[in-house]
mmJSON file of the N, C-alpha and C atoms, coordinates in Angstrom:
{"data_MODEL":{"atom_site":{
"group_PDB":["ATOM","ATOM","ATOM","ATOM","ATOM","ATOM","ATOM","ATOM","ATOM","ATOM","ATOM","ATOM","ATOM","ATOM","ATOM","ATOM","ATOM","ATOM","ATOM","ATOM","ATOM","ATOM","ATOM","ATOM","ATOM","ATOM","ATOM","ATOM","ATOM","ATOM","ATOM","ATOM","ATOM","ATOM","ATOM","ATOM","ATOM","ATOM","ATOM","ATOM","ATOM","ATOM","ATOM","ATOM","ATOM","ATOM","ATOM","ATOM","ATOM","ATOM","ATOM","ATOM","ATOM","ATOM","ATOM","ATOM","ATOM","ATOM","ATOM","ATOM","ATOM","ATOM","ATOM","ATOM","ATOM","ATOM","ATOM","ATOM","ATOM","ATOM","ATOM","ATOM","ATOM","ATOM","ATOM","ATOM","ATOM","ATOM","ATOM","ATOM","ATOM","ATOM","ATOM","ATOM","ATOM","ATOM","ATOM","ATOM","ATOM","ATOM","ATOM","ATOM","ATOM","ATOM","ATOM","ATOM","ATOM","ATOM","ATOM","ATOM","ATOM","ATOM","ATOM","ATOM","ATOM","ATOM","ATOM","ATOM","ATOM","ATOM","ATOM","ATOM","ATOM","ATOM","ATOM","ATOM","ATOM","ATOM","ATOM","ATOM","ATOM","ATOM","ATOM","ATOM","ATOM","ATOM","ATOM","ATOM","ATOM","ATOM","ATOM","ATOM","ATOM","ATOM","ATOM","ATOM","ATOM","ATOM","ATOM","ATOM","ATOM","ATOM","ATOM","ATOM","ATOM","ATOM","ATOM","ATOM","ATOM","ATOM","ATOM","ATOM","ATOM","ATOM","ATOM","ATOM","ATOM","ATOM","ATOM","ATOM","ATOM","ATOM","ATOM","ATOM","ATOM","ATOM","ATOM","ATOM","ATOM","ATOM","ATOM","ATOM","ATOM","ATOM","ATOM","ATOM","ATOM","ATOM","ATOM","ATOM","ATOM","ATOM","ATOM","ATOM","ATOM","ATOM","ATOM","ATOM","ATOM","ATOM","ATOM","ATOM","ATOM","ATOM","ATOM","ATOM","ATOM","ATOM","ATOM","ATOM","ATOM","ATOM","ATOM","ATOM","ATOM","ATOM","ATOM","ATOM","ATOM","ATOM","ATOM","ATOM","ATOM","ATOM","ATOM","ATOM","ATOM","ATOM","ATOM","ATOM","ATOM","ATOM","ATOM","ATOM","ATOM","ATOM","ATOM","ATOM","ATOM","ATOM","ATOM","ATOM","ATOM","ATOM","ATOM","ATOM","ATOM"],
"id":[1,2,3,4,5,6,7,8,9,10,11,12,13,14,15,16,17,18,19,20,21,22,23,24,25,26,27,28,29,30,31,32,33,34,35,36,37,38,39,40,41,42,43,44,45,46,47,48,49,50,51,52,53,54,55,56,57,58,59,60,61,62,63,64,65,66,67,68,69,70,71,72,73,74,75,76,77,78,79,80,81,82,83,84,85,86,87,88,89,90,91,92,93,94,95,96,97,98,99,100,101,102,103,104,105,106,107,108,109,110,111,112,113,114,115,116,117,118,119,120,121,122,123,124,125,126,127,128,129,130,131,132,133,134,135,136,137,138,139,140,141,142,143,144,145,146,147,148,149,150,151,152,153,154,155,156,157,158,159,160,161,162,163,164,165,166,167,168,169,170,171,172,173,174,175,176,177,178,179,180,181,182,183,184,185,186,187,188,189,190,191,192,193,194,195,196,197,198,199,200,201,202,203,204,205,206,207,208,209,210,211,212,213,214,215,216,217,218,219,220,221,222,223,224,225,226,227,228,229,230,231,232,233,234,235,236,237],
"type_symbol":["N","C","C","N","C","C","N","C","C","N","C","C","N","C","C","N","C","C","N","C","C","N","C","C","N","C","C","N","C","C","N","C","C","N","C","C","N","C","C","N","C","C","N","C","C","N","C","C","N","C","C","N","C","C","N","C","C","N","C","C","N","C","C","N","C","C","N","C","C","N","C","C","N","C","C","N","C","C","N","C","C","N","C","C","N","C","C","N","C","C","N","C","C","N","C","C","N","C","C","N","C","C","N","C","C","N","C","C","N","C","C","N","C","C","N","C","C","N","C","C","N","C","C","N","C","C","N","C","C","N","C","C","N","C","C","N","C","C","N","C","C","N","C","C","N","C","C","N","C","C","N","C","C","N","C","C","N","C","C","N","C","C","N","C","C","N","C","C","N","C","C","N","C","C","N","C","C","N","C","C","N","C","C","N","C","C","N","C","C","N","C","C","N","C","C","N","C","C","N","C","C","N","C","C","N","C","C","N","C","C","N","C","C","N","C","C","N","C","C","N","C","C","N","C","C","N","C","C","N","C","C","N","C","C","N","C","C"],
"label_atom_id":["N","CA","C","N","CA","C","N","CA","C","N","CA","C","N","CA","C","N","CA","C","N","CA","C","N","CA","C","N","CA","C","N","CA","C","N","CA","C","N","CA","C","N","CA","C","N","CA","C","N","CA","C","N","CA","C","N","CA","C","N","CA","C","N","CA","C","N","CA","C","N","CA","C","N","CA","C","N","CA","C","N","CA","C","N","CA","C","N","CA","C","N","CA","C","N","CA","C","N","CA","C","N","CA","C","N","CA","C","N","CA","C","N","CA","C","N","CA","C","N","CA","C","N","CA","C","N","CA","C","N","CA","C","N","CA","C","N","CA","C","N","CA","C","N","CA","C","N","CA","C","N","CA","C","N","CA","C","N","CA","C","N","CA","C","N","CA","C","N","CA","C","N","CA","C","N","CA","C","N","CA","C","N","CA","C","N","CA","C","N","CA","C","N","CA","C","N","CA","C","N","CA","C","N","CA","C","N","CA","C","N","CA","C","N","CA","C","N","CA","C","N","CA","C","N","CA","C","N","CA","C","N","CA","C","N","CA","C","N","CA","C","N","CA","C","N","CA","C","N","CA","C","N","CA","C","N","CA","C","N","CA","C","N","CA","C","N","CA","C","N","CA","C","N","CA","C"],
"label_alt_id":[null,null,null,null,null,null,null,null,null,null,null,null,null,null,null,null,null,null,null,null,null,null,null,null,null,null,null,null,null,null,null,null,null,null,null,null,null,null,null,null,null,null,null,null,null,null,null,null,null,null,null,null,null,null,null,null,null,null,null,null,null,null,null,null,null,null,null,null,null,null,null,null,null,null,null,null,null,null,null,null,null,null,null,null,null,null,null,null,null,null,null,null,null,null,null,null,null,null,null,null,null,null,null,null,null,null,null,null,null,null,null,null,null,null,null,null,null,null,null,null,null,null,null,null,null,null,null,null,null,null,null,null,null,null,null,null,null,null,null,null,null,null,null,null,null,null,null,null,null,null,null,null,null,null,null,null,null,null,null,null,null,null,null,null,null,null,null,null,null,null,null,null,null,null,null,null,null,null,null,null,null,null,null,null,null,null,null,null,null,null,null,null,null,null,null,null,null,null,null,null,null,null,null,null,null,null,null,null,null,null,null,null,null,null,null,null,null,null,null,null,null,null,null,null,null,null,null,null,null,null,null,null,null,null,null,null,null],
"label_comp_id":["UNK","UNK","UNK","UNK","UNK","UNK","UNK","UNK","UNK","UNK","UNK","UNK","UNK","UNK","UNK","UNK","UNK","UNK","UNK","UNK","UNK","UNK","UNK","UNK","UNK","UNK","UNK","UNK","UNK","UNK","UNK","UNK","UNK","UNK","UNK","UNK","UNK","UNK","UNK","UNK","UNK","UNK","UNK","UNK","UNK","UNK","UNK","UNK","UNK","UNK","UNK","UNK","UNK","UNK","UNK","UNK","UNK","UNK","UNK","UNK","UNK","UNK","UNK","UNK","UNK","UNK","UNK","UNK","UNK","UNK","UNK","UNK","UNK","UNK","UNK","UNK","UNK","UNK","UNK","UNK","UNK","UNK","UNK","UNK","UNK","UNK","UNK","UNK","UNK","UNK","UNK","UNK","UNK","UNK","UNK","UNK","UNK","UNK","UNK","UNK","UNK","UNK","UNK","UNK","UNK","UNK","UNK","UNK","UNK","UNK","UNK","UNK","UNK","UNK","UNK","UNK","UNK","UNK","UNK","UNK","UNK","UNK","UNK","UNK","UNK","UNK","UNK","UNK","UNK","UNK","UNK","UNK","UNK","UNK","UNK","UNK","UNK","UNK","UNK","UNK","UNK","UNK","UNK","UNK","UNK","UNK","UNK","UNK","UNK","UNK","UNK","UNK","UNK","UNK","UNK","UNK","UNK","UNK","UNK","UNK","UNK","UNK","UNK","UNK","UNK","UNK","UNK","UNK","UNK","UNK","UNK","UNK","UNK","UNK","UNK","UNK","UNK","UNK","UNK","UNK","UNK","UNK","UNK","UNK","UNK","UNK","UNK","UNK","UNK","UNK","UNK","UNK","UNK","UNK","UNK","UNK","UNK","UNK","UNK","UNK","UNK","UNK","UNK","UNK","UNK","UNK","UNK","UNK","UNK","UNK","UNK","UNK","UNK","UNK","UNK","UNK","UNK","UNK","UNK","UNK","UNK","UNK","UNK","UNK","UNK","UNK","UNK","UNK","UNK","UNK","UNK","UNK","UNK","UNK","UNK","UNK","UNK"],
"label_asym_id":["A","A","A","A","A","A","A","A","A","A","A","A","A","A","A","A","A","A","A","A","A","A","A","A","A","A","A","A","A","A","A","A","A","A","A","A","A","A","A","A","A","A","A","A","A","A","A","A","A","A","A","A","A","A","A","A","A","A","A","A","A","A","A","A","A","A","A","A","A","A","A","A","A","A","A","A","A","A","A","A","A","A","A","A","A","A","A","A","A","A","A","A","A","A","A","A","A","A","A","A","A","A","A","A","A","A","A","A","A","A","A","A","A","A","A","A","A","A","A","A","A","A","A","A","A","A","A","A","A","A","A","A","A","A","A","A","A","A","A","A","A","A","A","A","A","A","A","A","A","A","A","A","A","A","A","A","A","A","A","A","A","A","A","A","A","A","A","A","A","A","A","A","A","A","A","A","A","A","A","A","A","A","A","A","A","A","A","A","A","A","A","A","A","A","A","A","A","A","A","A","A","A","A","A","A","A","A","A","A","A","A","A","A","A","A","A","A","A","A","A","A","A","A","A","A","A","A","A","A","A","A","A","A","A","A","A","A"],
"label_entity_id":["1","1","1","1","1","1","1","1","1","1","1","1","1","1","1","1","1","1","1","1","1","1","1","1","1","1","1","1","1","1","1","1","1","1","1","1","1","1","1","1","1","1","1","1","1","1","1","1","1","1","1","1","1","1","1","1","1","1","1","1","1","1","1","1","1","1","1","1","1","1","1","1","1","1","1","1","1","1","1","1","1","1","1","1","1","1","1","1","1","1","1","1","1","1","1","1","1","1","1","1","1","1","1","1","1","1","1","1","1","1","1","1","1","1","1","1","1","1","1","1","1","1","1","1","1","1","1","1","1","1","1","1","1","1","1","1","1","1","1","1","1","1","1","1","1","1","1","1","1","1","1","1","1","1","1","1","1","1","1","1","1","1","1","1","1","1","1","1","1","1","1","1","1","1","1","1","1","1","1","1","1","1","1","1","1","1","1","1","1","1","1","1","1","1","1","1","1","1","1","1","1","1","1","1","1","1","1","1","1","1","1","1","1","1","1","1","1","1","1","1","1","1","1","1","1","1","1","1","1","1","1","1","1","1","1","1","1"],
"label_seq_id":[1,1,1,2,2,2,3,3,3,4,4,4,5,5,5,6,6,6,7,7,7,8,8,8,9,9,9,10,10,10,11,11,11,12,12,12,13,13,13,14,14,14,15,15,15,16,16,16,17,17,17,18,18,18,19,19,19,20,20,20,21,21,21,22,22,22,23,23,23,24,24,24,25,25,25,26,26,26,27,27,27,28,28,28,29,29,29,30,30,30,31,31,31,32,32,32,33,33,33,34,34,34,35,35,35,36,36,36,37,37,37,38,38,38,39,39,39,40,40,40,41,41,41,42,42,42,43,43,43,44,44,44,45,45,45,46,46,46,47,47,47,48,48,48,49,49,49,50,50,50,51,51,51,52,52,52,53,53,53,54,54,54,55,55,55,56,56,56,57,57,57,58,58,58,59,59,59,60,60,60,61,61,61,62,62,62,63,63,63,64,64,64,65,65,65,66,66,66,67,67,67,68,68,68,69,69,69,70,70,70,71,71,71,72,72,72,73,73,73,74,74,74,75,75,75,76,76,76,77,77,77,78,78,78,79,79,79],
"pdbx_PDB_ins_code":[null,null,null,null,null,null,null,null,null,null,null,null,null,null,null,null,null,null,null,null,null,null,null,null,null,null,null,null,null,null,null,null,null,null,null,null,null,null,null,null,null,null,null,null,null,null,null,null,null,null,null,null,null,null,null,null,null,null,null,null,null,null,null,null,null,null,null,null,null,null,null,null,null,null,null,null,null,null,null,null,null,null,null,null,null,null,null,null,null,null,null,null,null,null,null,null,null,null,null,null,null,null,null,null,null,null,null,null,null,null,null,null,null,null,null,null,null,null,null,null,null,null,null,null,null,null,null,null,null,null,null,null,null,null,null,null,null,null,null,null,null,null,null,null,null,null,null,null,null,null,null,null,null,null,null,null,null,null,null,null,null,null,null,null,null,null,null,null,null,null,null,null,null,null,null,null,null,null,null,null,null,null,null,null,null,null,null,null,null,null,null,null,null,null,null,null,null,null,null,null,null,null,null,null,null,null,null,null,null,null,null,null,null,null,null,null,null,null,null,null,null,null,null,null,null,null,null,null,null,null,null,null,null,null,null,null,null],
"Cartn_x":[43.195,42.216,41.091,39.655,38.686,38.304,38.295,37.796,36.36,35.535,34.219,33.546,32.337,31.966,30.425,30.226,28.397,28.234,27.861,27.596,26.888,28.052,27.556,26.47,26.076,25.146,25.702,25.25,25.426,25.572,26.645,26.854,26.739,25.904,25.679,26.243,27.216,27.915,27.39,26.705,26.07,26.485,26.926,27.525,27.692,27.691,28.141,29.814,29.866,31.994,32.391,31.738,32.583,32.161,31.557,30.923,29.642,29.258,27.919,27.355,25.89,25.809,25.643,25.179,24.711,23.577,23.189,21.961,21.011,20.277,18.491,17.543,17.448,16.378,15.023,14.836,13.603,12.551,13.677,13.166,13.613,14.627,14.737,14.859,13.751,14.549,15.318,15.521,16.111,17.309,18.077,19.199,19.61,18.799,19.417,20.581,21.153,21.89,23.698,23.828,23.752,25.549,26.644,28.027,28.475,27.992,29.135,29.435,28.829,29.079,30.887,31.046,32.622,33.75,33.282,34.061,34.467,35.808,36.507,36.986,37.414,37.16,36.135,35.007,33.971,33.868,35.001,34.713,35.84,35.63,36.346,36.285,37.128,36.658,36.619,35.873,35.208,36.817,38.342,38.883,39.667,39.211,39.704,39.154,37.427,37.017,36.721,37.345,37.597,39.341,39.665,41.304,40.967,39.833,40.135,39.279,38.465,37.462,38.665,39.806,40.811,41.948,41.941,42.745,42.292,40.831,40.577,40.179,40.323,39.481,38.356,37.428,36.041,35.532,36.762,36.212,36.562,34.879,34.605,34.009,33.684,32.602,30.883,30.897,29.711,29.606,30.639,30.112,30.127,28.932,28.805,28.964,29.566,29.298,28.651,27.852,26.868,27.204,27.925,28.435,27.094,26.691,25.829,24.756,23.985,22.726,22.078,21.677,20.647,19.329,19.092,17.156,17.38,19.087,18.975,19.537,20.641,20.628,19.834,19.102,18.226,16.919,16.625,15.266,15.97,16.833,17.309,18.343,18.773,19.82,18.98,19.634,18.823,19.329,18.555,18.485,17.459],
"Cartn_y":[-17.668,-18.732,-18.386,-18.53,-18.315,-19.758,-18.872,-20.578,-20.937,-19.759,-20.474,-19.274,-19.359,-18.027,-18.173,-18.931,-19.151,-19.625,-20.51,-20.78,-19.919,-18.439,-17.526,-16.596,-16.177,-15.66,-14.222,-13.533,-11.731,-11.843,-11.469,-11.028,-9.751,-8.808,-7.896,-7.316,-6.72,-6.405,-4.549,-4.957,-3.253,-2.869,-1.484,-0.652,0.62,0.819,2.605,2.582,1.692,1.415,2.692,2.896,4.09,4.53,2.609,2.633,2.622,2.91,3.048,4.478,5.123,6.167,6.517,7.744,7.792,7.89,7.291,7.012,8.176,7.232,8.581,8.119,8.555,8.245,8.427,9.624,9.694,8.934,7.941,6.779,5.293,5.485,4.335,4.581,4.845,5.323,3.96,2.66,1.554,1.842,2.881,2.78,4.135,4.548,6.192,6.695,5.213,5.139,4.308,4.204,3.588,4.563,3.635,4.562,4.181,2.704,1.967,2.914,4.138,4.872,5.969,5.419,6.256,4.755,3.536,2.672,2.521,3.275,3.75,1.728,1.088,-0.601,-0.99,-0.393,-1.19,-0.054,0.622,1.346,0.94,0.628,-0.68,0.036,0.498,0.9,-0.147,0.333,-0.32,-0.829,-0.266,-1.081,-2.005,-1.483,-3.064,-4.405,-3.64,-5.266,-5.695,-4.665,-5.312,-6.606,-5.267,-6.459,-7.998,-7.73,-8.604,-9.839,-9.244,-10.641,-10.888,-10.051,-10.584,-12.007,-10.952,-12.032,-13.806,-13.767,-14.898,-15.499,-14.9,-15.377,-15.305,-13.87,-14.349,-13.128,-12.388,-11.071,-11.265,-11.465,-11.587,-10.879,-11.093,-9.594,-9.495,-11.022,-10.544,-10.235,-9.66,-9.095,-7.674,-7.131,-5.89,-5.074,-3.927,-3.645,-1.819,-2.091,-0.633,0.264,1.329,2.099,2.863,3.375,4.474,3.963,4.674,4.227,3.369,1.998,1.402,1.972,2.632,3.937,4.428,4.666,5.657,4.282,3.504,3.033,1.515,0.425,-0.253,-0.075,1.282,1.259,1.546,2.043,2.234,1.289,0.228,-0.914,-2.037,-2.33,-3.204,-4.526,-4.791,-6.61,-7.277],
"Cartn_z":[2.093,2.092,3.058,2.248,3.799,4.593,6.054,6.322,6.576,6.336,5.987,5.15,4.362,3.728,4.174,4.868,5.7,4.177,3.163,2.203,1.203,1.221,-0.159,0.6,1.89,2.574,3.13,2.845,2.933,4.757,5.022,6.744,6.609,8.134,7.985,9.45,9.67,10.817,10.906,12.357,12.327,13.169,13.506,15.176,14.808,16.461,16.42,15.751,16.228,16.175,17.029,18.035,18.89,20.173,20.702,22.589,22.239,23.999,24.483,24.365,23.691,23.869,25.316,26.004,26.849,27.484,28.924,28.741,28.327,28.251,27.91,28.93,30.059,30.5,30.707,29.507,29.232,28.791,27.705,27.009,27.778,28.32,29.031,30.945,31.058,32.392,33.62,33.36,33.961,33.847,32.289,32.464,32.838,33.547,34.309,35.087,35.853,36.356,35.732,34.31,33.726,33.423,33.567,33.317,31.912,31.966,30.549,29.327,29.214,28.395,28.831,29.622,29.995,29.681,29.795,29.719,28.157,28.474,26.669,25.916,26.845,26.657,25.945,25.781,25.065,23.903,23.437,21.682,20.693,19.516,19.207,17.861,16.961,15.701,14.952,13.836,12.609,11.824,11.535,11.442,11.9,13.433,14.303,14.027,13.803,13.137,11.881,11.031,9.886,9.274,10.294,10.655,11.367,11.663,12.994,11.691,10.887,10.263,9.416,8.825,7.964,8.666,9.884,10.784,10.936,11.243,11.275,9.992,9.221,7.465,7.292,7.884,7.77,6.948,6.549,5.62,4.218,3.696,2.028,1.52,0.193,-0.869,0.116,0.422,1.375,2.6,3.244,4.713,4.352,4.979,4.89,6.136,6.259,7.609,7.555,8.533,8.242,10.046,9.695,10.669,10.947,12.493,12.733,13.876,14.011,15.111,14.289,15.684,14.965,14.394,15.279,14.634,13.417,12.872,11.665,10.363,10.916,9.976,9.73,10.261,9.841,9.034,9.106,8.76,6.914,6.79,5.31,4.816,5.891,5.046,3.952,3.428,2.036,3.173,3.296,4.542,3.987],
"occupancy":[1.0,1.0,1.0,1.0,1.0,1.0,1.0,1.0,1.0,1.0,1.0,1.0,1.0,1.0,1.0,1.0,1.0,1.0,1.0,1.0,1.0,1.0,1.0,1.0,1.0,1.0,1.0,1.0,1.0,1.0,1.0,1.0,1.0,1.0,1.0,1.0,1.0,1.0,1.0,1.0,1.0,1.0,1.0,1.0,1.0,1.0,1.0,1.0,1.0,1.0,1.0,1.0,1.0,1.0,1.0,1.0,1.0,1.0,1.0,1.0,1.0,1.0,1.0,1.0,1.0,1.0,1.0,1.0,1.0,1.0,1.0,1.0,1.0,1.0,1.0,1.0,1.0,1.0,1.0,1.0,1.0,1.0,1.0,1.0,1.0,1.0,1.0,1.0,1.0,1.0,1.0,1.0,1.0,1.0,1.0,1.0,1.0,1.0,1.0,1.0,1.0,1.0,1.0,1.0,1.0,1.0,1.0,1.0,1.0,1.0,1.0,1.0,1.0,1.0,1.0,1.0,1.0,1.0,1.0,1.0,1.0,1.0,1.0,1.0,1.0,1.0,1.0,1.0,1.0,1.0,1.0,1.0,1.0,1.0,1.0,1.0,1.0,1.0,1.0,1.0,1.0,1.0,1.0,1.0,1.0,1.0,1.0,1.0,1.0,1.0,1.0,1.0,1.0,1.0,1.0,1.0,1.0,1.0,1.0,1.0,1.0,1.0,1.0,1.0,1.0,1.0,1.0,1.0,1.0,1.0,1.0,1.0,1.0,1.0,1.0,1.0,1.0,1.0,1.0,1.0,1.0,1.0,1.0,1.0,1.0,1.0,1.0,1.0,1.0,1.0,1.0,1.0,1.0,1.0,1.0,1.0,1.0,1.0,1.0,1.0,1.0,1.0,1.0,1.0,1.0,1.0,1.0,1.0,1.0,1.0,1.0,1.0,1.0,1.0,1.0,1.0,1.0,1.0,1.0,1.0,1.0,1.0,1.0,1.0,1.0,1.0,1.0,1.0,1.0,1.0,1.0,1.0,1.0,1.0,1.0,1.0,1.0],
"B_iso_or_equiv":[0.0,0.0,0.0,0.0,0.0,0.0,0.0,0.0,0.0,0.0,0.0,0.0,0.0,0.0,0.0,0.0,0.0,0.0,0.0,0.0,0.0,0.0,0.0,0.0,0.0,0.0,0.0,0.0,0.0,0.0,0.0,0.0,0.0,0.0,0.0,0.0,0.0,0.0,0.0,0.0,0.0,0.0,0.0,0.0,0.0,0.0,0.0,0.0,0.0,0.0,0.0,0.0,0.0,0.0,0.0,0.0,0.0,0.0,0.0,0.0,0.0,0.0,0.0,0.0,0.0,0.0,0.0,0.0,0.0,0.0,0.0,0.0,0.0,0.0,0.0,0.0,0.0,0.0,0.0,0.0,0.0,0.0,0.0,0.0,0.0,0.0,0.0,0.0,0.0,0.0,0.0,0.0,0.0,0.0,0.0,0.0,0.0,0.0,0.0,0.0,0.0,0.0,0.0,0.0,0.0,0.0,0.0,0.0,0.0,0.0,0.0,0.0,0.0,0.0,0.0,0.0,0.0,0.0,0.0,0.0,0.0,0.0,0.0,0.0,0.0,0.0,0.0,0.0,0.0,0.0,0.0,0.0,0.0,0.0,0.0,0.0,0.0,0.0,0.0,0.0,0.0,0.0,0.0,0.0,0.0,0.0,0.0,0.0,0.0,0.0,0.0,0.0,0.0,0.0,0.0,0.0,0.0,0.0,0.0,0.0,0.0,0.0,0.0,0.0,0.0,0.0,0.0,0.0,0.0,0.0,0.0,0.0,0.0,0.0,0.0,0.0,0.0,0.0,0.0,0.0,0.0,0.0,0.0,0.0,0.0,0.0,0.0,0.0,0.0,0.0,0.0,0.0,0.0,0.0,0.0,0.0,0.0,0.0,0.0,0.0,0.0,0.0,0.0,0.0,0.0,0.0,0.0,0.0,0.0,0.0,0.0,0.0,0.0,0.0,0.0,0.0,0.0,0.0,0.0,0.0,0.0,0.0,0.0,0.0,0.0,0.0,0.0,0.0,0.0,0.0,0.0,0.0,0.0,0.0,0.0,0.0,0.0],
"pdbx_formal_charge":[null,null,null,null,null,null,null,null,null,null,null,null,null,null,null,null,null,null,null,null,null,null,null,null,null,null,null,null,null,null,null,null,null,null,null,null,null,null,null,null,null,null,null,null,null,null,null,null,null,null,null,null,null,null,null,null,null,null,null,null,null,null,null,null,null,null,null,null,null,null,null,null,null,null,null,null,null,null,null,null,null,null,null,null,null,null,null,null,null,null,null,null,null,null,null,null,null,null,null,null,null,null,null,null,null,null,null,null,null,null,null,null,null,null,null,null,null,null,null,null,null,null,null,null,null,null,null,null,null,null,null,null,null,null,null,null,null,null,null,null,null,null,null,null,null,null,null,null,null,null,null,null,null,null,null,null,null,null,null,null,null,null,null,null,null,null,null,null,null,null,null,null,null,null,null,null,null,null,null,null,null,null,null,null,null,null,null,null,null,null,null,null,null,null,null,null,null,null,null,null,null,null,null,null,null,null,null,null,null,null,null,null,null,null,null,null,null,null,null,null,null,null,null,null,null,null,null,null,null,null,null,null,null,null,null,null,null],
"auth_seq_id":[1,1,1,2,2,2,3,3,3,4,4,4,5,5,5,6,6,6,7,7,7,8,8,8,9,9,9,10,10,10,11,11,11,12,12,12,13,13,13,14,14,14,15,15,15,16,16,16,17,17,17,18,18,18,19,19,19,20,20,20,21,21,21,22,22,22,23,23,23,24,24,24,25,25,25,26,26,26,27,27,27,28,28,28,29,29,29,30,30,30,31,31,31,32,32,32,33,33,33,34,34,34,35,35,35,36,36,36,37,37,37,38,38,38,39,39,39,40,40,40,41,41,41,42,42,42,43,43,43,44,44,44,45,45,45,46,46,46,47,47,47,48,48,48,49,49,49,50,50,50,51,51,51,52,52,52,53,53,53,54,54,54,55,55,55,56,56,56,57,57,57,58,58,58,59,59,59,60,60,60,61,61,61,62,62,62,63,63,63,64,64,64,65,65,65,66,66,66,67,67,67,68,68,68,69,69,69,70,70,70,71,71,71,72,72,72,73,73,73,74,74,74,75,75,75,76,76,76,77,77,77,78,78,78,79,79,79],
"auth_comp_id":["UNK","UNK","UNK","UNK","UNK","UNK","UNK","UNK","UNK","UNK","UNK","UNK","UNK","UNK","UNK","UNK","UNK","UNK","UNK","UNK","UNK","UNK","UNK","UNK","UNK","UNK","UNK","UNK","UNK","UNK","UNK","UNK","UNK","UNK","UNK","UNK","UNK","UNK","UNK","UNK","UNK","UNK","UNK","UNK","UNK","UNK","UNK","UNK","UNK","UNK","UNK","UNK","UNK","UNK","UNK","UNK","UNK","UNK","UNK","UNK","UNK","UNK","UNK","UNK","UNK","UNK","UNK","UNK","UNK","UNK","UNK","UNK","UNK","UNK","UNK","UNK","UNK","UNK","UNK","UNK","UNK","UNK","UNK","UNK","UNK","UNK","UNK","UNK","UNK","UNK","UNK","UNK","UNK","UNK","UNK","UNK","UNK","UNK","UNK","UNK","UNK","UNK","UNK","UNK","UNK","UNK","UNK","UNK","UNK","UNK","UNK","UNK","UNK","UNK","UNK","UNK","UNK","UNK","UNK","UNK","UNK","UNK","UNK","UNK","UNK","UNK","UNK","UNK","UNK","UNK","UNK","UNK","UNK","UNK","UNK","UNK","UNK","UNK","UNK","UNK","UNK","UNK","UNK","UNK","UNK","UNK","UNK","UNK","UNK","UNK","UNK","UNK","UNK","UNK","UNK","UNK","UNK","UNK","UNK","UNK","UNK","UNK","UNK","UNK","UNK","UNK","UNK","UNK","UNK","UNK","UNK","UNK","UNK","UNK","UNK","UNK","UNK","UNK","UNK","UNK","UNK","UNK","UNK","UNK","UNK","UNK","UNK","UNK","UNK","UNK","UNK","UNK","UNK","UNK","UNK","UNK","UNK","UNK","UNK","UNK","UNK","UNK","UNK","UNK","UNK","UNK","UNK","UNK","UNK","UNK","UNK","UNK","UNK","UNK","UNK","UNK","UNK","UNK","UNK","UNK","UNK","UNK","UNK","UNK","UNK","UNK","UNK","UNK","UNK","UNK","UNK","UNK","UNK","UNK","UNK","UNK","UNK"],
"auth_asym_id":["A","A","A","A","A","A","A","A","A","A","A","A","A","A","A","A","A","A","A","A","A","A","A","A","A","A","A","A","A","A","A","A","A","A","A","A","A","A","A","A","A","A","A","A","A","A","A","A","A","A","A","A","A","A","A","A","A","A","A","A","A","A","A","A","A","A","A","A","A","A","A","A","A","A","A","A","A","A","A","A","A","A","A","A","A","A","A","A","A","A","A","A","A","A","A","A","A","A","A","A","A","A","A","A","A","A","A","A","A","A","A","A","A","A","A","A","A","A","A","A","A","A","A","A","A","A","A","A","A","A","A","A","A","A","A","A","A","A","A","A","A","A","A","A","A","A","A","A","A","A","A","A","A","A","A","A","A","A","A","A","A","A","A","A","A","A","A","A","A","A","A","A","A","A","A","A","A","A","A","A","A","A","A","A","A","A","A","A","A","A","A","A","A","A","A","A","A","A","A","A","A","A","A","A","A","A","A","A","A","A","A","A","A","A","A","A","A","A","A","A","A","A","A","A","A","A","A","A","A","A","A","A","A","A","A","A","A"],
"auth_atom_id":["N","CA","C","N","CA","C","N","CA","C","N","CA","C","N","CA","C","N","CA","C","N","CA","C","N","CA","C","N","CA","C","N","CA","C","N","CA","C","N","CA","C","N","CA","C","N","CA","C","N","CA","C","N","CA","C","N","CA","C","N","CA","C","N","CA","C","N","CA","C","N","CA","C","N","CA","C","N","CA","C","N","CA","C","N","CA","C","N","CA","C","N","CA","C","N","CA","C","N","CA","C","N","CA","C","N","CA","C","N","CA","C","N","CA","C","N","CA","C","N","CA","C","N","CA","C","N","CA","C","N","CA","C","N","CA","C","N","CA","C","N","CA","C","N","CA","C","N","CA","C","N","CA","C","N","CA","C","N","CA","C","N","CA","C","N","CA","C","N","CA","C","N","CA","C","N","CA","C","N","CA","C","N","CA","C","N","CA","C","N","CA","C","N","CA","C","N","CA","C","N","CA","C","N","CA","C","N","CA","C","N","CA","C","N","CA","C","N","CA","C","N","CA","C","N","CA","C","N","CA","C","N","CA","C","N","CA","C","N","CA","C","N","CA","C","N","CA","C","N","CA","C","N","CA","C","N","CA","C","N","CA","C","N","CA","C","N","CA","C","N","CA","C","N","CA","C"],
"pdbx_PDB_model_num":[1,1,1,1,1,1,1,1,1,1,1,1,1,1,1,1,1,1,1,1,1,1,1,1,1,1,1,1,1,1,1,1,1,1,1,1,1,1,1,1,1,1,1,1,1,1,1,1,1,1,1,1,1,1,1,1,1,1,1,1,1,1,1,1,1,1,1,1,1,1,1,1,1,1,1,1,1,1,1,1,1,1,1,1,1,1,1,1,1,1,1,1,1,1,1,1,1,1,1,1,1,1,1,1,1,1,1,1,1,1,1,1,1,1,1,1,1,1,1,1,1,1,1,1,1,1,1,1,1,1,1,1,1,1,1,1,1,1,1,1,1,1,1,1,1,1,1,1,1,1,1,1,1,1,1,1,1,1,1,1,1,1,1,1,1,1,1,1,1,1,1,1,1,1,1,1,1,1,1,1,1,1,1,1,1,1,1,1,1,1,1,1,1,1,1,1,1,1,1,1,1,1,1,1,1,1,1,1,1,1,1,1,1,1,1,1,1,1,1,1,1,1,1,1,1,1,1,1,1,1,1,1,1,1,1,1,1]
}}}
């Protein structure tokens, strides 16, 4: 049974599914100093959270989930 489906509305679940990259501080230099990329706690695979939307009832024909960098994959997802 689901317990809600957002009323028929395409969910779009986007991630690396595998942490923080590391910083760049060429482009960002604020996060130069920046570790969260060793904290193995924040990489979570893609079917942890696909279990996890089953677990709570929130995985239907419309959630989509798009694995990869945001720079590479938004500019080509159909949204």
């Amino acid at each position: 049974m689901m317990v809600f489906q957002l009323y028929g509305k395409k969910i779009w679940v986007a991630d690396l599914f595998d942490g923080l990259p590391e910083p760049d501080p060429s482009n960002f230099p604020e996060d130069r100093d920046s570790k969260l990329h060793n904290f193995k706690e924040l990489v979570t695979s893609e079917d942890t959270i696909i279990n996890n939307f089953k677990k709570y009832g929130l995985l239907y024909d419309k959630v989509v989930f798009l694995k990869g960098w945001f720079k590479d994959i938004m500019p080509v997802a159909t949204i």
